[in-house]
N, C-alpha and C positions, 0 to 999 in steps of 0.2 A: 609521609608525603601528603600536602595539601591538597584538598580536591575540592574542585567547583564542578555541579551536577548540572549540566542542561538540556531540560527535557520537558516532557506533558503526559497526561493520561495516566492508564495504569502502568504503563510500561515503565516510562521516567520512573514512578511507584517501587515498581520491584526491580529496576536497577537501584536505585537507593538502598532498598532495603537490602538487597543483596551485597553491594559496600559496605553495609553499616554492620552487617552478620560477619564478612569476613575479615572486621577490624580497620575500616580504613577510616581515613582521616577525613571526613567531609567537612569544609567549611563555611558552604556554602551554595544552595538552589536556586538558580535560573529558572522561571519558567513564565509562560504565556497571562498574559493581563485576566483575571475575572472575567466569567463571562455576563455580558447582562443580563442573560434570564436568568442566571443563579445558577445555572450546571455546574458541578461541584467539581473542584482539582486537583484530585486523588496525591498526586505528588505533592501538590501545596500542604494537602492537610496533612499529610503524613510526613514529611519538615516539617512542622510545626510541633507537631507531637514528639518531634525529636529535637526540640530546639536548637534547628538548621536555621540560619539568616535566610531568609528567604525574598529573593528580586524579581520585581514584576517588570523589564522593561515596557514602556507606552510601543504603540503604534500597533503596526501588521506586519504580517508576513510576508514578504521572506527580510524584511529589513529591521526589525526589534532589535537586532544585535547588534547594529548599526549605532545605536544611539550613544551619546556620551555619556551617560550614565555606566554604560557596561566598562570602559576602559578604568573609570574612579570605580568601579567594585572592584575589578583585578587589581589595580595600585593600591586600593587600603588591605585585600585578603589575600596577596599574595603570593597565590595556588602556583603550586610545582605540575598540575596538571586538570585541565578541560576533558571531561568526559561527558559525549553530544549522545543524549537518548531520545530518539524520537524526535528529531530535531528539523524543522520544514525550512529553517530562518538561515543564514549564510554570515557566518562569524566575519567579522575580519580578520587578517592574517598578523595585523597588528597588534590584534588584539591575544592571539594564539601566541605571540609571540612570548608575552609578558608572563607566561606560563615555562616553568624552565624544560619542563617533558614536552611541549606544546600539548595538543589536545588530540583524542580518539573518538572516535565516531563510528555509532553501527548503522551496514546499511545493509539492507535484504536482497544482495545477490553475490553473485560469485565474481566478483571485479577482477578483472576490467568489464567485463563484459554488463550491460543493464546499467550502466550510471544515471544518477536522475532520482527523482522524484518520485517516478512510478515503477519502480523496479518489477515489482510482484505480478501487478496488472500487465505488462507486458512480455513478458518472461512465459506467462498464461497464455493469452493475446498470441503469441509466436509459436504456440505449441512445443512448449518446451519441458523433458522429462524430467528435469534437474533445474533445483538451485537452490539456494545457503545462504549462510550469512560473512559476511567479512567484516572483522572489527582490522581499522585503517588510519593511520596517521590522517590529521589534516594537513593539507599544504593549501597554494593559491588556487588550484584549480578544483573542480568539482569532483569528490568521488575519486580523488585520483592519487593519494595518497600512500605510501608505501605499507603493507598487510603485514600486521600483528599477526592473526589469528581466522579460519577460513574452515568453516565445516559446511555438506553439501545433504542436502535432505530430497528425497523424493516426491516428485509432481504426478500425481496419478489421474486417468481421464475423468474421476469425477469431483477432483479438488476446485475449488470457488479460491480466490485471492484469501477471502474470509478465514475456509479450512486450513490454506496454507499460513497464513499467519500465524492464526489463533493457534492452533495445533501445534507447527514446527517452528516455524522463524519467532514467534514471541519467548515463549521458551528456552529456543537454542540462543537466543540474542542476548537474555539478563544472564545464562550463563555462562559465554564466552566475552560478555565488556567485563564481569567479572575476574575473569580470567585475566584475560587484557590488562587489568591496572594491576593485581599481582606481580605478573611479568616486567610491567614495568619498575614497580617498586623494588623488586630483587635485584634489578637491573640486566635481566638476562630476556626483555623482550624482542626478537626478532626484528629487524626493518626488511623485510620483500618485496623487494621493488617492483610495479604493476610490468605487466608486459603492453607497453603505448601503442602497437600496432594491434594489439587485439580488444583495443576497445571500443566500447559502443554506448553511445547515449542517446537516451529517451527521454525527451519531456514530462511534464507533469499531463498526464490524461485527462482530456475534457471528453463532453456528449460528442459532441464532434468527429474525436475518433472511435465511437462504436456505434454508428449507423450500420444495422444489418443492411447487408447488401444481398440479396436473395441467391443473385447471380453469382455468388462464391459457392466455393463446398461445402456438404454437411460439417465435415470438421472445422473446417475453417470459422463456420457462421457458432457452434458450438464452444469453441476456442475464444471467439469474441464474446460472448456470453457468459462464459465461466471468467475469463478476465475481467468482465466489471461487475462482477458482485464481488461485496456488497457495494459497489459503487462505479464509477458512476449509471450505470445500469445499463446494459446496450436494450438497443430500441428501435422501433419500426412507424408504420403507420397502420391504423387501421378502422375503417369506418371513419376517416378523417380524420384521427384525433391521435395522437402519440403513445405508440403501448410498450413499457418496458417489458422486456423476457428475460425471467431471472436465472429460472434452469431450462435444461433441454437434454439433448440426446440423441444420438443417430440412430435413425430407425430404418429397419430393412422391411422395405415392400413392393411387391410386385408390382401393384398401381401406379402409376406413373402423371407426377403434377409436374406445374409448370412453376418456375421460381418464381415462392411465392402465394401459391395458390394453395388455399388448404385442400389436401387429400380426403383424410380419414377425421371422421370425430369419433373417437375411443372413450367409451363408457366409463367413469373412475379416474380416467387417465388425463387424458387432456384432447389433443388435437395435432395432428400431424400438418408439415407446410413442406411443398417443393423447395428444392435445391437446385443447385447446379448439376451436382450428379450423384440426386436420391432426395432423402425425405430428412427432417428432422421430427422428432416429438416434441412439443411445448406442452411442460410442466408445471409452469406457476409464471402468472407475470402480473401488470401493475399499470390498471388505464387509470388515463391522465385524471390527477386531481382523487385518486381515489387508492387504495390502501390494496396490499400485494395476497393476491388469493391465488387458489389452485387453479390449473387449465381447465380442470373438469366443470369446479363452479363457475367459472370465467361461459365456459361453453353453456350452462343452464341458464345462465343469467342474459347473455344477451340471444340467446338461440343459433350461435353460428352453425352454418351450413358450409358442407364441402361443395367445391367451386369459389366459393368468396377468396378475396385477394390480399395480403399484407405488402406495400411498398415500403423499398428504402428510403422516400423525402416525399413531405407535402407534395412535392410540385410532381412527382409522377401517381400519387393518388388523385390530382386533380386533372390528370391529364385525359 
């Protein structure tokens, strides 16, 4: 069974290799253009070392796969199957087509539910106990694809998108697409069909949507916080200037702030802020233009005092 790999990073990386280990036929790597400062592309270079044809379609994302190019590589290499690692860009179906298995694609949730771009992050974001990976048929619509294969890993209160990855879904993901083309090749891969009324899509996440809002709950403002690390970072205001918070924590105290207002300054530790109903702990965050340290050094360096205020948007720090 011929196979074309499309993917980036180290992931693309170790699904390849992962292929390559369990005898499969790869003909051929997809992946993302060069970057211009030289950021190396672990998948590139390692096709390479395995003398994998390797294609760089031009342009950006989500449209690379768009280009003409990509249909003249499926019509000269003539893959019996598309397997999408890590993949932001959106194939055509056209193109899926000219593949006789069509193509498989991993994506980090438990589908239908989380489709989209940011699975992970919002899945967090939603305080959610549970989620997995699902390797899925492509069809025309997003994420929506009939499930090969579905395993579900544990979300705990103090996983980051990051822990969850890196730890579980990176892992469980090179080896269940694994898996996934086996089944296929033997011929005995599954097609389960999604359930269409229980699903749910999610955008790609911007700053946007992780403005702490003070006036939420501890967990809630918590949950938004652990959902964007490592990215997009949620964030506040303070002393006028935009301060990301990378960790946090619900903290129990008798003291009583106002959402928003710093409580307690804790020696070692950081700084506590009001809530809607209670306090959180700030652990490490990230002012503007400057590089991510502890709440403790954060509190020595600029001298914060309890009373002082963090806002959800310039315009009510200015108010």
């Amino acid at each position: 069974m011929k196979i074309i790999l499309i993917g980036q990073a180290l992931f693309g990386k170790d699904c390849l290799e992962a292929l390559i280990e369990q005898g499969e036929e790869v003909v051929g790597v997809m992946t993302i253009p060069d970057d211009p400062t030289g950021k190396p592309n672990p998948l590139k270079a390692f096709a390479a070392e395995k003398n994998i044809p390797i294609f760089q379609p031009p342009g950006k994302s989500p449209n690379r796969l768009k280009d003409p190019q990509v249909i003249e590589i499926a019509k000269d290499l003539k893959p019996d199957l598309f397997v999408l690692a890590f993949v932001s860009d959106i194939i055509p179906y056209t193109v899926i087509k000219m593949a006789k298995q069509g193509a498989i694609n991993y994506h980090p949730s438990l589908l239908p539910k989380y489709r989209g771009g940011s699975a992970i992050n919002w899945a967090i974001i939603n305080g959610e106990h549970q989620t997995g990976v699902t390797i899925h048929y492509v069809d025309e619509a997003v994420d929506a694809g009939d499930i090969i294969l579905q395993e579900k890993v544990t979300i705990t209160p103090t996983d980051t998108v990051g822990s969850v990855y890196y730890d579980q879904l990176y892992p469980l993901g090179v080896r269940l697409i694994a898996e996934a083309v086996e089944l296929i090749r033997k011929g005995i891969a599954p097609r389960i069909p999604q359930d269409q009324k229980k699903a749910t899509y999610q955008p790609i996440i911007t700053e946007n949507d992780v403005a702490i809002d003070w006036h939420d709950s501890s967990e809630t403002i918590v949950n938004l916080i652990r959902g964007a690390n490592p990215s997009p970072g949620a964030h506040t205001v303070f002393r006028s200037q935009k301060l990301k918070i990378w960790e946090a924590q619900i903290f129990e105290s008798s003291l009583e702030s106002d959402p928003g207002e710093v409580g307690q300054v804790i020696n070692n530790q950081g700084f506590t802020v009001g809530t809607a109903n209670g306090s959180i702990l700030i652990k490490k965050v990230q002012n503007q233009g400057k590089t991510k340290v502890s709440a403790a050094q954060f509190v020595e360096a600029l001298n914060i005092k309890s009373g002082e205020y963090l806002f959800s948007s310039m315009n009510r720090a200015e108010e």
